[in-house]
LOSE-935744 format. One line per field, with one value per atom (N, C-alpha, C): atom name; x, z, y. Coordinates in pm, whole numbers, plus 50000, padded with zeros to 5 digits. Layout:
! LOSE-935744
at = (CA:...)
x = (X:...)
z = (Z:...)
y = (Y:...)
***
This chain:
! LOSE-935744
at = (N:CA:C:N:CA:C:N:CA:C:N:CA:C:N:CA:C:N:CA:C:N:CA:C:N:CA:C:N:CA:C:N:CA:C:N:CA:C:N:CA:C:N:CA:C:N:CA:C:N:CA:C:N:CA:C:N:CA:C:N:CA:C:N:CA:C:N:CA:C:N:CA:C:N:CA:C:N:CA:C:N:CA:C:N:CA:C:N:CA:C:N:CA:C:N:CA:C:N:CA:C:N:CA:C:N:CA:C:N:CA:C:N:CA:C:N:CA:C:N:CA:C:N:CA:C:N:CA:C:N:CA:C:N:CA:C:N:CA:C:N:CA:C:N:CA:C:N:CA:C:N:CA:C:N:CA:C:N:CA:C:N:CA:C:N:CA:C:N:CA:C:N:CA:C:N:CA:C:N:CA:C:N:CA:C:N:CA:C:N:CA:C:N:CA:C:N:CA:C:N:CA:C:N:CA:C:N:CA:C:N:CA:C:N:CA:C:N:CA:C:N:CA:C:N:CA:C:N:CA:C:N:CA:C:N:CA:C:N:CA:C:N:CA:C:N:CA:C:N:CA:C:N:CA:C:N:CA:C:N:CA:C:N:CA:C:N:CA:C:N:CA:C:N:CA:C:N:CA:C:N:CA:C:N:CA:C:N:CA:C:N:CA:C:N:CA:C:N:CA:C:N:CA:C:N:CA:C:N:CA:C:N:CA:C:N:CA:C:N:CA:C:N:CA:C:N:CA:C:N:CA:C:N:CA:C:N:CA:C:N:CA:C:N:CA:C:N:CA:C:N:CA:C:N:CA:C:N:CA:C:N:CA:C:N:CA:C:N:CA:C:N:CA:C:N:CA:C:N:CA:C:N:CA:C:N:CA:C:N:CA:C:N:CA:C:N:CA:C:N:CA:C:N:CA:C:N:CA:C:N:CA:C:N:CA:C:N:CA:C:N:CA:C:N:CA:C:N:CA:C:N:CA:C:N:CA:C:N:CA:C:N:CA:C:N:CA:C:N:CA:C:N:CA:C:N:CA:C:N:CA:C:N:CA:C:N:CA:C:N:CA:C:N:CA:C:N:CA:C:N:CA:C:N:CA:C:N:CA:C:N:CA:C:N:CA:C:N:CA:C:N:CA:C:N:CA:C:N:CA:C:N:CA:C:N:CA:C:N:CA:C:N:CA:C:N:CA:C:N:CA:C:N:CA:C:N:CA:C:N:CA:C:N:CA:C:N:CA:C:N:CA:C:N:CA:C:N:CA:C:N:CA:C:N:CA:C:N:CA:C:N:CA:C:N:CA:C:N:CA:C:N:CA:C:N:CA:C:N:CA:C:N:CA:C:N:CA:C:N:CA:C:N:CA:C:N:CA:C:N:CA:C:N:CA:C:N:CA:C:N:CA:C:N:CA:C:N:CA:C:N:CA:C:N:CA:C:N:CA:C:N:CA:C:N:CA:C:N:CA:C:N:CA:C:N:CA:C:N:CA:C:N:CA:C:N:CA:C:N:CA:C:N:CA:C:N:CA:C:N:CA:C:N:CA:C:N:CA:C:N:CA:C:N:CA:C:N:CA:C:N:CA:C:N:CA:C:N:CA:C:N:CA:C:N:CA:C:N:CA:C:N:CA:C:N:CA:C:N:CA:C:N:CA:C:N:CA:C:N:CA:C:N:CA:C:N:CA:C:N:CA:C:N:CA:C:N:CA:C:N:CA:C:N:CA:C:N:CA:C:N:CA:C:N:CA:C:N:CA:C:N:CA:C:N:CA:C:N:CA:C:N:CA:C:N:CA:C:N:CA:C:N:CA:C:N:CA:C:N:CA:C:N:CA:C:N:CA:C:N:CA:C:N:CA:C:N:CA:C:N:CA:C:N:CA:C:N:CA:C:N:CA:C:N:CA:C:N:CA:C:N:CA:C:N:CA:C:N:CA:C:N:CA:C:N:CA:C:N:CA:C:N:CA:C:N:CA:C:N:CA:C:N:CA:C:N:CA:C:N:CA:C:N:CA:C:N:CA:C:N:CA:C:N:CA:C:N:CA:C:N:CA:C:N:CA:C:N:CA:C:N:CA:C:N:CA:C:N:CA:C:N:CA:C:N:CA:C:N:CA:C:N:CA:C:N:CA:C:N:CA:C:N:CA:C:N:CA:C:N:CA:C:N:CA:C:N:CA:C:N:CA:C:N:CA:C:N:CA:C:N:CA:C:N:CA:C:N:CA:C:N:CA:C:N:CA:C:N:CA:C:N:CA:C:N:CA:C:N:CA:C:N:CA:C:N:CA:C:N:CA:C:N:CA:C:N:CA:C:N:CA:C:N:CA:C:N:CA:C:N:CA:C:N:CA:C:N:CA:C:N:CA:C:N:CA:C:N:CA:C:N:CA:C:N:CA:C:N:CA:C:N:CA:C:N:CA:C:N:CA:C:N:CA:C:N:CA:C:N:CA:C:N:CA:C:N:CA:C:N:CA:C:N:CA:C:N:CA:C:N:CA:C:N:CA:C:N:CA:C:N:CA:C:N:CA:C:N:CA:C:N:CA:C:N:CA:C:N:CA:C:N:CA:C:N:CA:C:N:CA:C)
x = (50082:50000:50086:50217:50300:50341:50396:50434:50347:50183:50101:50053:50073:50063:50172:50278:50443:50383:50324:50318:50220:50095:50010:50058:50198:50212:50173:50191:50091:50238:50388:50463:50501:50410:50449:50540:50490:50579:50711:50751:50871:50934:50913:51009:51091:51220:51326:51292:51206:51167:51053:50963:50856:50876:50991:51061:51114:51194:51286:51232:51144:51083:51045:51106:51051:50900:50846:50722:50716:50798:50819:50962:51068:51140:51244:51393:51422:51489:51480:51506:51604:51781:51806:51774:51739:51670:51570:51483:51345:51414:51445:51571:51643:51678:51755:51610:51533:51373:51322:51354:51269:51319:51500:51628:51568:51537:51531:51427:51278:51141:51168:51213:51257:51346:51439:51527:51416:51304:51253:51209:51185:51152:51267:51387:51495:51522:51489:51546:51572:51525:51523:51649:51732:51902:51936:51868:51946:51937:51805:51705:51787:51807:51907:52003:52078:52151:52153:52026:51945:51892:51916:51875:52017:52113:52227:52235:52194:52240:52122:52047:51953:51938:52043:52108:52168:52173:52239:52360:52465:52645:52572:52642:52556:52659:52826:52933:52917:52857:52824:52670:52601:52458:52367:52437:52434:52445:52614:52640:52534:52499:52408:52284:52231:52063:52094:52180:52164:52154:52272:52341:52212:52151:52018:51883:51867:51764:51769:51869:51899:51837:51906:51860:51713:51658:51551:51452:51475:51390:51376:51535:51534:51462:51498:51410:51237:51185:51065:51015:51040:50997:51011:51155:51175:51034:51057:50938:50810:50765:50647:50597:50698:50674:50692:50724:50737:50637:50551:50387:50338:50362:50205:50226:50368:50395:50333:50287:50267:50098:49995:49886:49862:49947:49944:50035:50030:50136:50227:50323:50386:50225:50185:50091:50000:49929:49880:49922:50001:50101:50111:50162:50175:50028:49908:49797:49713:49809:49704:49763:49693:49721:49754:49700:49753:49779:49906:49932:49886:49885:49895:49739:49670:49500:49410:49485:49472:49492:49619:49675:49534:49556:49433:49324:49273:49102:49134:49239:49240:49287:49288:49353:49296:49258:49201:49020:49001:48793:48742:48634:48629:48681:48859:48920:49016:48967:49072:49085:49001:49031:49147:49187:49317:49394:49423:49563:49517:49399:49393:49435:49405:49421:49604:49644:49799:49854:49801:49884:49886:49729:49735:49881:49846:49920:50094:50101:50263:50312:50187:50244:50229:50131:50149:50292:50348:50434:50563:50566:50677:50616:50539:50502:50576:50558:50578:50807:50844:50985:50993:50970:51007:50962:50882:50848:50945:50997:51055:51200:51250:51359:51416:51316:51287:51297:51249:51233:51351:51453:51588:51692:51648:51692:51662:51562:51528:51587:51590:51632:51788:51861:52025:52050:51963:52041:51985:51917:51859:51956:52049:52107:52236:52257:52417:52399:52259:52260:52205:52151:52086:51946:51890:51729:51678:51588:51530:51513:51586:51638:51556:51396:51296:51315:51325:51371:51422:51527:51605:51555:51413:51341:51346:51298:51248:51098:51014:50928:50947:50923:50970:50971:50829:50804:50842:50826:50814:50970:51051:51171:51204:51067:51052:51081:51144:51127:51006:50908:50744:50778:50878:50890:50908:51017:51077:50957:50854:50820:50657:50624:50525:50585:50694:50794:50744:50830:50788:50708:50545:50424:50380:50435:50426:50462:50585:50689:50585:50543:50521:50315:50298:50146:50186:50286:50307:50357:50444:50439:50345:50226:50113:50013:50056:50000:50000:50091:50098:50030:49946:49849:49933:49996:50048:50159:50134:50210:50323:50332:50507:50553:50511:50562:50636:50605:50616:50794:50739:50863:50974:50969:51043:51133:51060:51148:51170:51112:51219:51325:51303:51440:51540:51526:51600:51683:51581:51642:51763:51720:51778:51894:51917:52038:52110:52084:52182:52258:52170:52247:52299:52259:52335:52480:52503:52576:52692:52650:52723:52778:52697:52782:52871:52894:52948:53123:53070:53193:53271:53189:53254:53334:53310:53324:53528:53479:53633:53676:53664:53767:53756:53731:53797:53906:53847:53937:54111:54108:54197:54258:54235:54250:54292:54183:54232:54207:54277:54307:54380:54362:54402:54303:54197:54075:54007:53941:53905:53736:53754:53670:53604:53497:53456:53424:53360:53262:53352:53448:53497:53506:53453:53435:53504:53511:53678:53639:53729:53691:53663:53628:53569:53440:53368:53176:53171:53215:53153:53167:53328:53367:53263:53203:53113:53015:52938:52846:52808:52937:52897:52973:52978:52946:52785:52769:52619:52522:52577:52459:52464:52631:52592:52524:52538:52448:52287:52272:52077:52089:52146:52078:52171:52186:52222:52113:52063:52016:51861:51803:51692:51659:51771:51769:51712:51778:51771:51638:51581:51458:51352:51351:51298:51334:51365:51417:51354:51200:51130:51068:51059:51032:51194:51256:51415:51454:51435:51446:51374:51231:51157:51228:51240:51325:51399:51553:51624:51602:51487:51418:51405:51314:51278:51428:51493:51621:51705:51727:51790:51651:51572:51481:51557:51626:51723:51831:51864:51998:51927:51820:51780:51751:51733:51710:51849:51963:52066:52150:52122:52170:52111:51979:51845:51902:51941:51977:52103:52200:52331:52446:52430:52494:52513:52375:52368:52343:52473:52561:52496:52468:52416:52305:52188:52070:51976:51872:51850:51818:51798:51738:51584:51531:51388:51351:51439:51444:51483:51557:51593:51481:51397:51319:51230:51165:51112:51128:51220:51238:51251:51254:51312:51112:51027:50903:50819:50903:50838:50858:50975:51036:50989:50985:50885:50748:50671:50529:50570:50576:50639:50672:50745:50777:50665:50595:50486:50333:50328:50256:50277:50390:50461:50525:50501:50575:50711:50827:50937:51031:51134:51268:51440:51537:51617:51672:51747:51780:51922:51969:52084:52168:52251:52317:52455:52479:52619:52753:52862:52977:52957:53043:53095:53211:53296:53358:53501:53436:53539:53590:53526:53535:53687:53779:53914:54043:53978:54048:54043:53959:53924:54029:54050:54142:54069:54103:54137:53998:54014:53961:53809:53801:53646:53590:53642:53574:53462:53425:53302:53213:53215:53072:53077:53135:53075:53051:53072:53043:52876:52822:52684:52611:52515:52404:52419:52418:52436:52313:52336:52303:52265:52122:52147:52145:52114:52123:51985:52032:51935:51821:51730:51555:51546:51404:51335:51333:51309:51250:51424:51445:51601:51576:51463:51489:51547:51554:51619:51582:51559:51532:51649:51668:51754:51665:51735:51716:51669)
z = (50000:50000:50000:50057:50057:49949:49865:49720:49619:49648:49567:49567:49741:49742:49670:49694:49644:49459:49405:49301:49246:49345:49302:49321:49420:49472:49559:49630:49793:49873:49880:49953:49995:50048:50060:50184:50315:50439:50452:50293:50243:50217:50109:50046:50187:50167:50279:50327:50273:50330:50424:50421:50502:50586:50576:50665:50760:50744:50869:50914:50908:50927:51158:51227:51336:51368:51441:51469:51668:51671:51837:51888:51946:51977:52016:51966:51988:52117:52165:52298:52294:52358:52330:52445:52529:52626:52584:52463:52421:52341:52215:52139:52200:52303:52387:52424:52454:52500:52404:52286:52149:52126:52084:52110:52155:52268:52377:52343:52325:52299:52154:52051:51901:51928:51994:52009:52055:52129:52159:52060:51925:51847:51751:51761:51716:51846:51960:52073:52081:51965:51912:51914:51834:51819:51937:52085:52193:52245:52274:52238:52207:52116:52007:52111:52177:52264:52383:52413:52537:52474:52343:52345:52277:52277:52236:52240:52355:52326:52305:52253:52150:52030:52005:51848:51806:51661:51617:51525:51575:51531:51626:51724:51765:51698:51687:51649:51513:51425:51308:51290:51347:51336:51392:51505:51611:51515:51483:51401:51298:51228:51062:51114:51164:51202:51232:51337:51355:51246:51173:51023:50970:50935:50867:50922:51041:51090:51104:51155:51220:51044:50895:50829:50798:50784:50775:50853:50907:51071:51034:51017:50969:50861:50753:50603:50633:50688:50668:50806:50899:50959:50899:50877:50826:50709:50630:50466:50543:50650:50697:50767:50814:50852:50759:50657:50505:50423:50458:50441:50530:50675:50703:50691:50667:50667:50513:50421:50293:50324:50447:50469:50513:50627:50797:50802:50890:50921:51052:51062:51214:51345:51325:51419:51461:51332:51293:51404:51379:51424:51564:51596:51736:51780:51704:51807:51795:51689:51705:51813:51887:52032:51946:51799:51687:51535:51520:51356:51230:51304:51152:51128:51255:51257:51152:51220:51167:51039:50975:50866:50751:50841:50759:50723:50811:50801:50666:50706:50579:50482:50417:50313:50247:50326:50287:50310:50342:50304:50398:50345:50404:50460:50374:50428:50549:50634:50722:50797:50818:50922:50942:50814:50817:50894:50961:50986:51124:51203:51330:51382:51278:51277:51256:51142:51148:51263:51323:51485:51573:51559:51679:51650:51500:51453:51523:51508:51508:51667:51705:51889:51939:51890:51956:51890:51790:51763:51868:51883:51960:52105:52117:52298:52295:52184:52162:52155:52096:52060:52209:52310:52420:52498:52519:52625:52597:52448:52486:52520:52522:52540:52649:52743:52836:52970:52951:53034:53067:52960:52982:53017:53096:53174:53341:53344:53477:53510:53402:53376:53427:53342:53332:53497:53524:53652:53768:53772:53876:53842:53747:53757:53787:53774:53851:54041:54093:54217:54243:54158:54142:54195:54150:54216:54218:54279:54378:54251:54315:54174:54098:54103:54041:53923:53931:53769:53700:53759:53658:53567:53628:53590:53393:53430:53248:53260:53161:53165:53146:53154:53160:53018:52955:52805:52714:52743:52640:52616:52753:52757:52774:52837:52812:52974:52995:53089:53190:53214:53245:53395:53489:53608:53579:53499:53457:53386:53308:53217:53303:53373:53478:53575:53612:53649:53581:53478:53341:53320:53367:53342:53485:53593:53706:53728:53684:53652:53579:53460:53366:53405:53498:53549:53635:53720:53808:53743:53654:53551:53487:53495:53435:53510:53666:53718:53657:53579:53506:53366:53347:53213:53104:53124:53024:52932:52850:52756:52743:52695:52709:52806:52958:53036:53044:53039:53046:52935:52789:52714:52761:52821:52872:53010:53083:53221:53108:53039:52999:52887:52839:52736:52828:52947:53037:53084:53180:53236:53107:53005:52889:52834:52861:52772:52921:53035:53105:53133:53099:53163:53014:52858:52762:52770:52843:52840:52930:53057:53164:53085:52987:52957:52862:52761:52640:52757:52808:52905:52946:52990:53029:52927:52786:52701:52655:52675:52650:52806:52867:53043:52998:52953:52921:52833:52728:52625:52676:52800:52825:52929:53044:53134:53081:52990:52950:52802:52755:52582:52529:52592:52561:52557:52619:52631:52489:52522:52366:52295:52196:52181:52052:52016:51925:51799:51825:51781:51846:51722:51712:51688:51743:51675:51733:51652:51640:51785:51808:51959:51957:51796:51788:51799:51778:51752:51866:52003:52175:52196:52137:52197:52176:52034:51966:52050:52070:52089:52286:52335:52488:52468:52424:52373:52310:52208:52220:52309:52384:52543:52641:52632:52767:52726:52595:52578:52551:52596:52540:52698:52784:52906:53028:52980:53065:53054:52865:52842:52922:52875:52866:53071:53142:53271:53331:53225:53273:53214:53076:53043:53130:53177:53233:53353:53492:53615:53664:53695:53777:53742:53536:53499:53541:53489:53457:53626:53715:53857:53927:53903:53924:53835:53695:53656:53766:53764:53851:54007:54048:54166:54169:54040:54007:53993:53913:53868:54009:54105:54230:54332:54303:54353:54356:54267:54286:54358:54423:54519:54665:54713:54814:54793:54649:54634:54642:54577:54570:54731:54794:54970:55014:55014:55019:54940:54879:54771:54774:54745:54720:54790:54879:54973:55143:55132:55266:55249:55334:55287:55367:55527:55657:55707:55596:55631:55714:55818:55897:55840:55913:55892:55798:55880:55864:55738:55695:55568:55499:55465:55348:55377:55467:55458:55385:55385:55359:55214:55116:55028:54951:55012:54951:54936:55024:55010:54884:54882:54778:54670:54627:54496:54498:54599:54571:54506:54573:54541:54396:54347:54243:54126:54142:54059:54004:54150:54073:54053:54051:53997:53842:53831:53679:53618:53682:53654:53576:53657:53588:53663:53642:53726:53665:53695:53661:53545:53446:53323:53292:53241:53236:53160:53108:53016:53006:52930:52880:52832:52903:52865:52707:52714:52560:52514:52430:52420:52359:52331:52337:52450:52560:52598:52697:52708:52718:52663:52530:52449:52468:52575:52545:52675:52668:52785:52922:53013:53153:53165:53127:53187:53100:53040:52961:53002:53078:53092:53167:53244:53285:53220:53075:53010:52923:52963:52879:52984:53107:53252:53219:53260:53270:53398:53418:53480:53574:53664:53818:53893:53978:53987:54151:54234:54343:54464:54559:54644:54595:54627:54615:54671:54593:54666:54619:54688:54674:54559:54444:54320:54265:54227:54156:54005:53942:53833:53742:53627:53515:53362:53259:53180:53048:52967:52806:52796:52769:52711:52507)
y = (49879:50000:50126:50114:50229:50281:50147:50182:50212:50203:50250:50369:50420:50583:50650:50535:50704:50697:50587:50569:50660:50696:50769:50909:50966:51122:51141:51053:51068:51069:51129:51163:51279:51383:51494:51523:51432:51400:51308:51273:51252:51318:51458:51541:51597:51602:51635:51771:51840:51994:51947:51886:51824:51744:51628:51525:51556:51697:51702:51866:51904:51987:51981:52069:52000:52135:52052:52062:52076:52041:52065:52107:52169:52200:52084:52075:51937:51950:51786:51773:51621:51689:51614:51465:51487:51399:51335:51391:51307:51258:51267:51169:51057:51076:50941:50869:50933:50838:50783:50848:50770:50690:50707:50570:50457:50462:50400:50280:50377:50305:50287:50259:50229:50109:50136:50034:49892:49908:49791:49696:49764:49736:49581:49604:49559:49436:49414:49379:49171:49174:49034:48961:49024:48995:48949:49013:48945:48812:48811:48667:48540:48538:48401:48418:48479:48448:48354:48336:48295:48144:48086:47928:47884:47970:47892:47691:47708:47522:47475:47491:47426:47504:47542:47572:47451:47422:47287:47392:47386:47439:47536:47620:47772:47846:47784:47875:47965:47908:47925:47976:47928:47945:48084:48083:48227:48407:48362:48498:48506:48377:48361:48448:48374:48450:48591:48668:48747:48835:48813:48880:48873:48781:48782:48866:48828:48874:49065:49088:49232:49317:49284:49375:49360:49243:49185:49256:49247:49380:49496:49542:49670:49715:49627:49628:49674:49558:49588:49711:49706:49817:49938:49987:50113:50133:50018:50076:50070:50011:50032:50152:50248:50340:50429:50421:50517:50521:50362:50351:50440:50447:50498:50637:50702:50848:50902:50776:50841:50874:50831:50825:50915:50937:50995:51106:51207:51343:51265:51334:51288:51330:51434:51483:51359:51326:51185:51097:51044:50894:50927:51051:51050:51053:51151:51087:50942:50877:50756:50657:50577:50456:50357:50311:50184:50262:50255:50378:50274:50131:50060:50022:50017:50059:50107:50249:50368:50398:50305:50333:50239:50121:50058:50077:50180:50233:50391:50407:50493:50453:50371:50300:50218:50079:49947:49973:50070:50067:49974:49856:49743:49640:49628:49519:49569:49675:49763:49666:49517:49462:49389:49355:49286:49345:49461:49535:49481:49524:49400:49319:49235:49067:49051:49168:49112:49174:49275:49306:49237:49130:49029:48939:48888:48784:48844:48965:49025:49021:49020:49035:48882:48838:48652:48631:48640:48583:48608:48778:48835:48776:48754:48695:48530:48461:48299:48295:48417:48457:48486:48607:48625:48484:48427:48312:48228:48196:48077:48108:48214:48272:48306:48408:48423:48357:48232:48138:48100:48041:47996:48075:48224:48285:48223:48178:48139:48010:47895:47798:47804:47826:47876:47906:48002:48133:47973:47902:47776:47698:47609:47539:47584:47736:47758:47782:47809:47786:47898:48006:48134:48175:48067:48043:47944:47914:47780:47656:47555:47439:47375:47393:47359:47432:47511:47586:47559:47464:47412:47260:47223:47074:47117:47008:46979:46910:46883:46822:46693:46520:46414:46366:46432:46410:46488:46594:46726:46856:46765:46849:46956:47047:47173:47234:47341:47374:47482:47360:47400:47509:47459:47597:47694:47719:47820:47910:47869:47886:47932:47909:47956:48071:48038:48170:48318:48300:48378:48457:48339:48416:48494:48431:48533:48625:48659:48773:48879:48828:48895:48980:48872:48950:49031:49006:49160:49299:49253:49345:49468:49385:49417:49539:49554:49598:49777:49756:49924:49896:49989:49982:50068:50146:50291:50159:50152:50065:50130:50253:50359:50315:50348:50305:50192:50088:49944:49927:49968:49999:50071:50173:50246:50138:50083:49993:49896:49827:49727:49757:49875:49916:49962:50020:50081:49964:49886:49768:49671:49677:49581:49628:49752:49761:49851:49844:49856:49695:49609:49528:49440:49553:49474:49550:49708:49781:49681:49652:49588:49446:49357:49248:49307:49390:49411:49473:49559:49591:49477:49368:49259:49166:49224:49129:49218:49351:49408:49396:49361:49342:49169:49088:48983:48974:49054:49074:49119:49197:49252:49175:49124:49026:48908:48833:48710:48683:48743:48726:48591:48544:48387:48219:48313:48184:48162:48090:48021:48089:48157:48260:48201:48070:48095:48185:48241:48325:48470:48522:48670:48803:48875:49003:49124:49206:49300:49384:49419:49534:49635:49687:49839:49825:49752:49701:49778:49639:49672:49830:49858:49999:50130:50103:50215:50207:50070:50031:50083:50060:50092:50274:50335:50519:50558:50455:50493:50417:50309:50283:50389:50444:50567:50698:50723:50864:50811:50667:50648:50612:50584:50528:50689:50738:50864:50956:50982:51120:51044:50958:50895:50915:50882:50849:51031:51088:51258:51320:51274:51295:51221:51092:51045:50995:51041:51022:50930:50909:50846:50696:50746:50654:50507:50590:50504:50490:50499:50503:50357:50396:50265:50167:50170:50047:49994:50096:50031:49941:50045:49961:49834:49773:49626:49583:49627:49529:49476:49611:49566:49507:49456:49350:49228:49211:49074:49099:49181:49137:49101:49107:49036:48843:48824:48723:48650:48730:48625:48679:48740:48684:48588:48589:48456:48296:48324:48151:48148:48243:48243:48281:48379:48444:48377:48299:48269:48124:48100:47916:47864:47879:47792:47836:47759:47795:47717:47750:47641:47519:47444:47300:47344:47427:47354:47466:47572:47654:47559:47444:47330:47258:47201:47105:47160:47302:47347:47397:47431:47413:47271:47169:47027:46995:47058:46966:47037:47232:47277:47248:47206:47132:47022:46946:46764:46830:46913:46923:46940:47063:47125:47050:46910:46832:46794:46693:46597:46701:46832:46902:46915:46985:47010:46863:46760:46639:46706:46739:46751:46693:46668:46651:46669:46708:46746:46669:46710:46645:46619:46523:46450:46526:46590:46582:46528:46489:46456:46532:46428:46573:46535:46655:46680:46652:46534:46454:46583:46713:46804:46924:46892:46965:46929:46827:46787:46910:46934:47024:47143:47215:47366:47389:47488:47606:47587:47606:47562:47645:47789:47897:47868:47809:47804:47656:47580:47449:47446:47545:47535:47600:47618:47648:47504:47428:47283:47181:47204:47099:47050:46981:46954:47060:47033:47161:47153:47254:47230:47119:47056:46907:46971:47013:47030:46867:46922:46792:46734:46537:46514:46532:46481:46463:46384:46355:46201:46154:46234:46195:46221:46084:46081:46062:46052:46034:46162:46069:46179:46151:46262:46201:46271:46207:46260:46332:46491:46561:46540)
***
């Protein structure tokens, strides 16, 4: 539909005198906020990071998708918003609550409903991409000793990790208790790239510390370097345009350092605090029928550097309980 308006002369909020025309006074603090809430849009790339080992090659496979996916994204969003700008004014877009709605009812006549139906279709999908992703954050952080070891189950049949994955959805209803959808974008773009800012840092203080470990998957040291200069001017300006919003973020995020004194910090816990965790994980199991999952070493992992052998060890294994079974992954 976009290319049939430019085709008909319907780009007047294209020509570069109309495009960059501002209409409100610029702010470089709202710019870091738009960064910010745009960037959510792209936030996929990180994702694939989070099922690595149920990647088949990840060494090879990991970089591919991204390489693929990242312009792919880019591609069609960008021309979709070049559609609705050939319909719509900026004034437009900012007052509509759905632009592609909107875009449809002026455009498509009777068939406006399709644009509906493909937003549902566009967000189940991104809900089905975050859940399964998501989860194996909860998963991962339970088998290194992070949070309570039911998380770390599998299902007996289905292989899936069902705690983790109810986790997830609990997380995600308290969440909910805020309706303002900006809002919501705003704590999790905030929360997400401070703590993509904090790993990428970590990735040049390895680089520098231990430049000798075994680095699959290589990329040059200017990317991170650019990359954590433009995280501090989107999570500084954004923090200063938005104080209270970007504040409460941080609130939730340091919600977890009480948890890991609670699980991790605190070695000699009473008796009847383990009994008491050992009966919630029994229930837990034969509710979710899951129990912890076997894996196998990796017949290369002999060969790798001293300093990387514990990302090929098998899963953290807590004490037993009653229920010893196990099943292949």
């Amino acid at each position: 539909m976009g290319v049939v308006q430019i085709c008909k002369g319907q780009y007047f909020w294209l020509e570069p005198k109309n495009a960059f025309e501002n209409f409100q006074e610029p702010d470089i603090g709202l710019i870091a906020l738009a960064f910010l809430q745009g960037s959510f849009a792209y936030g996929g790339w990180n994702f694939l990071n989070y099922v690595t080992e149920e990647l088949v090659d990840p060494y090879k496979n990991l970089p591919r998708a991204i390489f693929i996916s990242i312009p792919l994204v880019t591609f069609v969003y960008v021309f979709a918003n070049v559609a609705y700008v050939t319909a719509m004014s900026p004034q437009e877009l900012l007052a509509s609550n759905a632009v592609a709605v909107t875009f449809g009812e002026k455009l498509l006549g009777v068939m406006a409903w399709i644009m509906p139906i493909s937003v549902a279709l566009s967000t189940f999908g991104g809900v089905n991409g975050s859940l399964f992703t998501s989860s194996r954050l909860f998963f991962a952080g339970a088998r290194e000793g992070h949070l309570p070891s039911v998380l770390a189950m599998i299902h007996v049949k289905r292989c899936t990790p069902i705690p983790a994955l109810l986790f997830t959805c609990i997380s995600t209803l308290l969440m909910l208790v805020t309706s303002d959808m900006y809002t919501l974008i705003n704590y999790v773009g905030f929360i997400n790239y401070l703590f993509y800012g904090v790993t990428v840092a970590g990735q040049i203080v390895l680089r520098w510390k231990k430049p000798n470990i075994l680095r699959p998957i290589k990329v040059n040291l200017l990317f991170p370097i650019i990359y954590l200069l433009f995280w501090a001017f989107l999570l500084v300006f954004s923090l200063w345009s938005e104080p209270v919003v970007c504040g409460i973020g941080l609130a939730i995020m340091l919600t977890g350092v009480p948890v890991y004194f609670l699980g991790v910090y605190w070695q000699h816990k009473p008796r009847c605090f383990n009994k008491f965790i050992e009966l919630l994980t029994l229930v837990s199991q034969k509710m979710c029928v899951v129990v912890y999952p076997k894996v196998e070493e990796d017949s290369e992992t002999e060969e790798i550097h001293e300093d990387t052998k514990l990302q090929n060890q098998s899963i953290y294994q807590p004490p037993a309980s009653k229920d010893k079974d196990a099943v292949e992954p």
